[in-house]
C-alpha positions as CSV (number, residue, x, y, z in Angstrom):
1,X,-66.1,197.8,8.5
2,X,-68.3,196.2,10.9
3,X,-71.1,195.2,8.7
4,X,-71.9,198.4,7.6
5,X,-71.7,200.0,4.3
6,X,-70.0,203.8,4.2
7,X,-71.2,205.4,1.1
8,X,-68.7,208.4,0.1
9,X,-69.9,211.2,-2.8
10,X,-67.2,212.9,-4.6
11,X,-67.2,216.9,-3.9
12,X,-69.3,219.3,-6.3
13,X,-65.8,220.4,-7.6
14,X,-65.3,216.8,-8.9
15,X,-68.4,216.6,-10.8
16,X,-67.5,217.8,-14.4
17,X,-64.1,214.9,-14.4
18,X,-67.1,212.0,-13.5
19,X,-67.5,210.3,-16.7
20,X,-71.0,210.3,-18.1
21,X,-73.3,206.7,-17.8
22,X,-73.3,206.4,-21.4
23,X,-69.8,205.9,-21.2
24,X,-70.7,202.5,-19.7
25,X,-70.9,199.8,-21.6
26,X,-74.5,198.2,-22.0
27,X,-73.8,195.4,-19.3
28,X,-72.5,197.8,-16.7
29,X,-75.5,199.8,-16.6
30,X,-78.1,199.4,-14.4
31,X,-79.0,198.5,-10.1
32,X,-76.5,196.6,-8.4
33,X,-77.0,195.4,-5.0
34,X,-73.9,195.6,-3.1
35,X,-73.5,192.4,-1.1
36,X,-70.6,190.4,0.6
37,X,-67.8,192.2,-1.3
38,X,-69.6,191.9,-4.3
39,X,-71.8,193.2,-7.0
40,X,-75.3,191.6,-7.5
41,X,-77.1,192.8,-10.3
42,X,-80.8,193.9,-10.0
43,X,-82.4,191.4,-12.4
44,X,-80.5,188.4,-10.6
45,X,-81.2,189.7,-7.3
46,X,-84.4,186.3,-7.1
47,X,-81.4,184.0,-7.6
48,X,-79.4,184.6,-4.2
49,X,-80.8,183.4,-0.4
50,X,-82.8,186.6,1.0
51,X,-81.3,186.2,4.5
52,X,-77.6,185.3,3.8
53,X,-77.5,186.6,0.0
54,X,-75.3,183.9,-1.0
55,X,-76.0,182.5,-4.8
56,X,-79.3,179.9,-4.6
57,X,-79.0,176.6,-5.9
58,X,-81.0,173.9,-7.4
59,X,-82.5,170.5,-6.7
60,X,-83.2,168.7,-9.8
61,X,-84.7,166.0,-7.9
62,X,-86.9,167.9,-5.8
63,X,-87.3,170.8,-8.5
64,X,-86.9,173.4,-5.7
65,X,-84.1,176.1,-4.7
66,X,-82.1,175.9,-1.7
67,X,-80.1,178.1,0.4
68,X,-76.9,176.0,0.8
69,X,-75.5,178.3,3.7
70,X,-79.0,178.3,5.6
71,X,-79.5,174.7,4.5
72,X,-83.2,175.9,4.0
73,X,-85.7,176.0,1.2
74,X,-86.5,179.0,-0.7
75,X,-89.3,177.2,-2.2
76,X,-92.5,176.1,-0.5
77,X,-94.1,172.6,-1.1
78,X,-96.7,173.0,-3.0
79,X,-100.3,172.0,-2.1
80,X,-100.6,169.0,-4.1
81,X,-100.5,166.0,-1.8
82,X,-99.5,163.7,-4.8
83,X,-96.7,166.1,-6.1
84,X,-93.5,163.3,-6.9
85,X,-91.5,166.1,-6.1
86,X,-92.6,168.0,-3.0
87,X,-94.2,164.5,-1.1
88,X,-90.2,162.7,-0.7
89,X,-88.4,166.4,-0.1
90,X,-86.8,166.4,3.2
91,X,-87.2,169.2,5.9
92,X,-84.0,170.3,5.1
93,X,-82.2,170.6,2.0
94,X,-78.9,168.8,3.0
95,X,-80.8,166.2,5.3
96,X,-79.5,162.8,4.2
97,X,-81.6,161.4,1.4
98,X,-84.1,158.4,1.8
């Protein structure tokens, strides 16, 4: 498809055999972001990179999340110079450690 999404309405004659959204059950309803072959829902939308949209993850020891595919933070340091978290985090998330 060349990176681009076709979106393809059914025909008005169709409309009456499309079931109703209350047909659904209660976790199918709802935005879905359509993304690498996959469904994302709305709400978790925060929890995947915003370039890439791979699934984030999380660095206990620096208590940040990371793009693993960008290898970048999604988190800025935060402005406290003494933070024990953000003062030892490296530039990159899969840098080796000290």
């Amino acid at each position: 498809m060349n990176g681009k999404m076709n979106f393809f309405l059914d025909p008005k004659n169709r409309v009456i055999q499309r079931p109703s959204i209350m047909n659904y059950k209660q976790e199918q309803q709802g935005l879905y972001l359509v993304a690498n072959k996959k469904f994302i829902n709305w709400m978790d939308v925060h929890t995947y990179c915003h370039k890439c949209l791979s699934a984030l993850t999380f660095d206990d020891e620096f208590d940040a999340s990371y793009c693993s595919d960008c290898n970048e933070w999604r988190e800025e340091k935060c402005s406290d110079d003494s933070c024990e978290y953000c003062e030892k985090r490296p530039k990159r998330p899969l840098d080796p450690r000290r």
